[in-house]
C-alpha positions as a printed Julia matrix, in Angstrom:
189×3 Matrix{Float64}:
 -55.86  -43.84   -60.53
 -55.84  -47.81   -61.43
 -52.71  -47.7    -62.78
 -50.85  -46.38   -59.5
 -51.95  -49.62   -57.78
 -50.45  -52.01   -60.27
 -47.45  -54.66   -59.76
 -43.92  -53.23   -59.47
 -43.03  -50.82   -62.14
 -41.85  -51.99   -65.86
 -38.29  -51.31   -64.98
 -36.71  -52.89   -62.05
 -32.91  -52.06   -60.87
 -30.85  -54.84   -59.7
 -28.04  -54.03   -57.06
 -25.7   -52.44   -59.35
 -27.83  -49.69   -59.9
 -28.72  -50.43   -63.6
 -32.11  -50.66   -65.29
 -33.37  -54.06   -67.22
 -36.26  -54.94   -68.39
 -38.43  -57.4    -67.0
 -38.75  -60.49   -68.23
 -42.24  -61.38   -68.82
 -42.67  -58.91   -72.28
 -46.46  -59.68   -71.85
 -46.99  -57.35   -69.09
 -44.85  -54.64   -70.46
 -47.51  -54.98   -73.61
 -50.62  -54.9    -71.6
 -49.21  -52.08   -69.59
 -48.99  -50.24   -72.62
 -52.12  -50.94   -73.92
 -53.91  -50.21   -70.73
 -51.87  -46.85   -71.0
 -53.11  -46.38   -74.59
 -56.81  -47.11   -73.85
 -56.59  -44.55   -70.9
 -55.33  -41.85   -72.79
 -57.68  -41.71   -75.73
 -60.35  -42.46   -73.19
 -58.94  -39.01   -71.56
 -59.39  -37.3    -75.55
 -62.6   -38.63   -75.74
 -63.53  -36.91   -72.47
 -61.74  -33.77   -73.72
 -64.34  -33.35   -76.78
 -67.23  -33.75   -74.62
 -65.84  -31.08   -72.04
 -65.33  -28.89   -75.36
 -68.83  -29.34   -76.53
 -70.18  -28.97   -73.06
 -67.88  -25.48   -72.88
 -69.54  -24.11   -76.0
 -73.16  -24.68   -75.07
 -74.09  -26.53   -77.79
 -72.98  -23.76   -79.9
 -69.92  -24.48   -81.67
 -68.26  -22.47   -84.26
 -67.3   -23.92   -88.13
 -64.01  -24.7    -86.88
 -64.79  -25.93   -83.59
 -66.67  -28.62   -85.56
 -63.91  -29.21   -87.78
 -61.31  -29.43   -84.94
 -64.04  -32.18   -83.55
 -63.75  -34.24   -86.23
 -60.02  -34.16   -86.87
 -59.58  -35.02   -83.46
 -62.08  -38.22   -83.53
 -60.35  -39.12   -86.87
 -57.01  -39.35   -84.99
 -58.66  -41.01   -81.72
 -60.05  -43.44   -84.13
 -56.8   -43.85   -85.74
 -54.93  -44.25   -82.56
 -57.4   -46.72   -81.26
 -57.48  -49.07   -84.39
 -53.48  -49.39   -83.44
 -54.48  -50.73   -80.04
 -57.51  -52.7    -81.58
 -53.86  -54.31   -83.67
 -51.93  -54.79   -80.6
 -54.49  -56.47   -78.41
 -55.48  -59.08   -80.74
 -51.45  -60.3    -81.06
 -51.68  -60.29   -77.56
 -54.71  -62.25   -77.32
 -52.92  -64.99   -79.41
 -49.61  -64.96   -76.78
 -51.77  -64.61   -73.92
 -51.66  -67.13   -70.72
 -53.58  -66.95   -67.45
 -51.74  -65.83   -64.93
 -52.92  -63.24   -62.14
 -51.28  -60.43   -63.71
 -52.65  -60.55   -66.96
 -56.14  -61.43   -65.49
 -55.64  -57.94   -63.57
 -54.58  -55.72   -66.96
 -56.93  -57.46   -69.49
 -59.71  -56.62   -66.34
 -58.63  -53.14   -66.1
 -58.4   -52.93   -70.48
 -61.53  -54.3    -70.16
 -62.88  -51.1    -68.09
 -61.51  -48.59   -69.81
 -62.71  -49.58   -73.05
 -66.6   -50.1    -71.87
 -66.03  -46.43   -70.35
 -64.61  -45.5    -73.95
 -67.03  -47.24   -75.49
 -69.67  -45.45   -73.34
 -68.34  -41.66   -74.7
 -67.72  -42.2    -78.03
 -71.48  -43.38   -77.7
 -72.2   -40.17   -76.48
 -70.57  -38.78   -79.1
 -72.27  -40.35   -81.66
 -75.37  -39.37   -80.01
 -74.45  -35.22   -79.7
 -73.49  -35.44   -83.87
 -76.39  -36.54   -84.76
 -78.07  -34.39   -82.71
 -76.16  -31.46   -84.35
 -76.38  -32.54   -87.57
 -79.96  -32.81   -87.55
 -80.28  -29.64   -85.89
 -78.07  -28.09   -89.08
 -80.11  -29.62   -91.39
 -83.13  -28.23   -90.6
 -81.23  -24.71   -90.14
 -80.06  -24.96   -93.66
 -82.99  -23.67   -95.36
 -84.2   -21.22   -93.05
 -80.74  -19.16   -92.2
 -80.57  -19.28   -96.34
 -80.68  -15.56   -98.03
 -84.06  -14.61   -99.43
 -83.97  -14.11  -102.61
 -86.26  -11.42  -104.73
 -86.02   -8.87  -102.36
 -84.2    -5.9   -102.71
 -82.46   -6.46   -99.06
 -80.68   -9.74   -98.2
 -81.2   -10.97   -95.22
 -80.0   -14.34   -93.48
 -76.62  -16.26   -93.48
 -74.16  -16.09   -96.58
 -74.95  -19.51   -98.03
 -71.39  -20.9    -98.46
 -71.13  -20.56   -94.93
 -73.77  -22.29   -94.12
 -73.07  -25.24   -96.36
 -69.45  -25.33   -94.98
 -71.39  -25.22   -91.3
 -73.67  -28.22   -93.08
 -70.51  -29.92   -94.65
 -68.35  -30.22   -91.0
 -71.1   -30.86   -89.01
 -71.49  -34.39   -92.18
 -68.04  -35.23   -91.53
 -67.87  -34.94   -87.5
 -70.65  -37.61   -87.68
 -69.23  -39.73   -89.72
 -66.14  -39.32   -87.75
 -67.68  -39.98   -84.75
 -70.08  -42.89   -86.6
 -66.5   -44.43   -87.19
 -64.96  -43.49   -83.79
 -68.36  -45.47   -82.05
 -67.77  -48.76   -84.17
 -63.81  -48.74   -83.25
 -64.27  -48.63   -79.87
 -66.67  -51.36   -80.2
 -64.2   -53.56   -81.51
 -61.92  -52.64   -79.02
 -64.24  -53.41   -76.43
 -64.91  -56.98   -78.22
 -61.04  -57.69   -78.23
 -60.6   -56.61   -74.64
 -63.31  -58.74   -73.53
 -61.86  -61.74   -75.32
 -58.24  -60.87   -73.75
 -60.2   -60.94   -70.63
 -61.76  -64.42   -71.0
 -58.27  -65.83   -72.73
 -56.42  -64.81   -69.15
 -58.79  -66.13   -66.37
């Protein structure tokens, strides 16, 4: 919603009817980057609407799909953690970068704030696992089995290990990126 009440688009057409580019590049960046921030903000609210789907009750490869997808947010986010610090180094104050780095600055605190949560629902599930491991084990010296076939469970144990770490690593990124924005911020007032 932010983004449709910006300045005049990146592209402006001059009276012949073709397209150049603007020439401040430093707006073109920080439009970008606001774009970027947005859209893994968006991802980030994706995996919480998937957990919140399940109930709390996600499958092996729900769990594994979690954590590929933070790896990749986290990836994706470390590239704009890049970007904004060369930008930090070019920026100037002027009113339009005040108004980006401002609205950078929101949408990484509200990134910041769900990868948080994140963090906070792996854990949660982890620990849950762990204690789960021992008693959905098979009992053994009984002529019947009963309980969960133990690789799955340790596969269950194993990807809900790695979607913390994942999201351990996803937390501290945004962090960063919340840092750098807020520098970027104080750089263009």
């Amino acid at each position: 919603l932010a983004l449709f009440m910006l300045p005049a688009c990146s592209f402006c057409k001059q009276a012949g009817g073709k397209t150049v580019p603007p020439k401040n590049t430093l707006t073109i960046q920080l439009k970008n980057i606001l774009f970027n921030v947005i859209k893994q903000n968006e991802n980030a609210d994706n995996m919480l609407e998937m957990i919140k789907d399940s109930g709390n009750s996600l499958t092996t490869k729900q769990i594994i799909l979690l954590s590929k997808t933070a790896n990749i947010i986290n990836t994706k986010m470390a590239n704009i953690l890049k970007e904004t610090k060369k930008i930090i180094l070019k920026a100037e104050s002027s009113r339009e970068t005040m108004l980006y780095s401002s609205l950078i600055l929101n949408n990484s605190k509200s990134l910041e704030s769900r990868t948080g949560k994140l963090l906070k629902i792996s854990k949660k599930f982890l620990s849950a696992n762990s204690r789960s491991f021992f008693r959905d084990a098979p009992i053994s010296g009984k002529k019947s089995k009963k309980g969960v076939d133990l690789s799955l469970i340790i596969k269950r144990y194993d990807a809900a290990a790695k979607f913390s770490l994942s999201a351990e690593n996803l937390k501290k990124t945004s962090a960063r990126l919340r840092a750098a924005a807020k520098w970027l911020y104080i750089v263009s007032k």
